[in-house]
C-alpha positions, 0 to 999 in steps of 0.5 A: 500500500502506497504511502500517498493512499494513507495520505489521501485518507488523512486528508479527507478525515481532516476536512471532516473533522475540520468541517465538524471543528469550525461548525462547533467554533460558530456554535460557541462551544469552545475548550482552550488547553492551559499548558498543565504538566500533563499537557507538556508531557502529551506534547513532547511525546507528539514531538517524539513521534513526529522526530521519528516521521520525519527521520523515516521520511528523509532516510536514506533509501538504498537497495538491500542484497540479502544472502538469498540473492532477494532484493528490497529496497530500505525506503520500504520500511521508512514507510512503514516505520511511518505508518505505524508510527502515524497510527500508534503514536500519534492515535495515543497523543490525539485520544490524550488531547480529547481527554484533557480537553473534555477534562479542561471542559469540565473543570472550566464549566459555568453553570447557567 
């Protein structure tokens, strides 16, 4: 699976969920994140990942020999370091920022 397909699908869950955002932003519901610990500690792990990304991105492909005489090529498995990556790490830092910011909410609630 090439790696511009999983590009394509982010793309499209970002203009739904970004539709979705602005829709929320004009209703007037709105959560803004204070920079807690925890909040730090989820943006430097985002920033871990997203190091590893980019490292996968700009690797230097070569063409790999095995002893059976089999070739492949490096860059192969950059793109799967950065699909798991996409997918696990950076999943864990999305689900940590919609907990804190639900938690945020309930905290900052006014009641009417």
């Amino acid at each position: 699976m090439p790696l511009t397909n999983f590009a394509g699908w982010m793309l499209t869950t970002l203009v739904i969920y970004g539709g979705f955002a602005g829709w929320r932003a004009r209703s007037g519901v709105a959560v803004a994140l204070r920079p807690t610990p925890a909040l730090l500690a989820v943006l430097a792990y985002a920033a871990v990942a997203l190091a590893g990304i980019w490292r996968n991105l700009h690797g230097m492909a070569r063409e790999v020999v095995l002893a059976d005489g089999s070739t492949w090529q490096s860059a192969d498995i950059f793109q799967a370091m950065t699909i798991v990556t996409a997918f696990t790490m950076l999943f864990v830092v999305l689900l940590a920022l919609v907990a804190l910011g639900s938690r945020e909410a309930r905290l900052c609630r006014v009641p009417p």
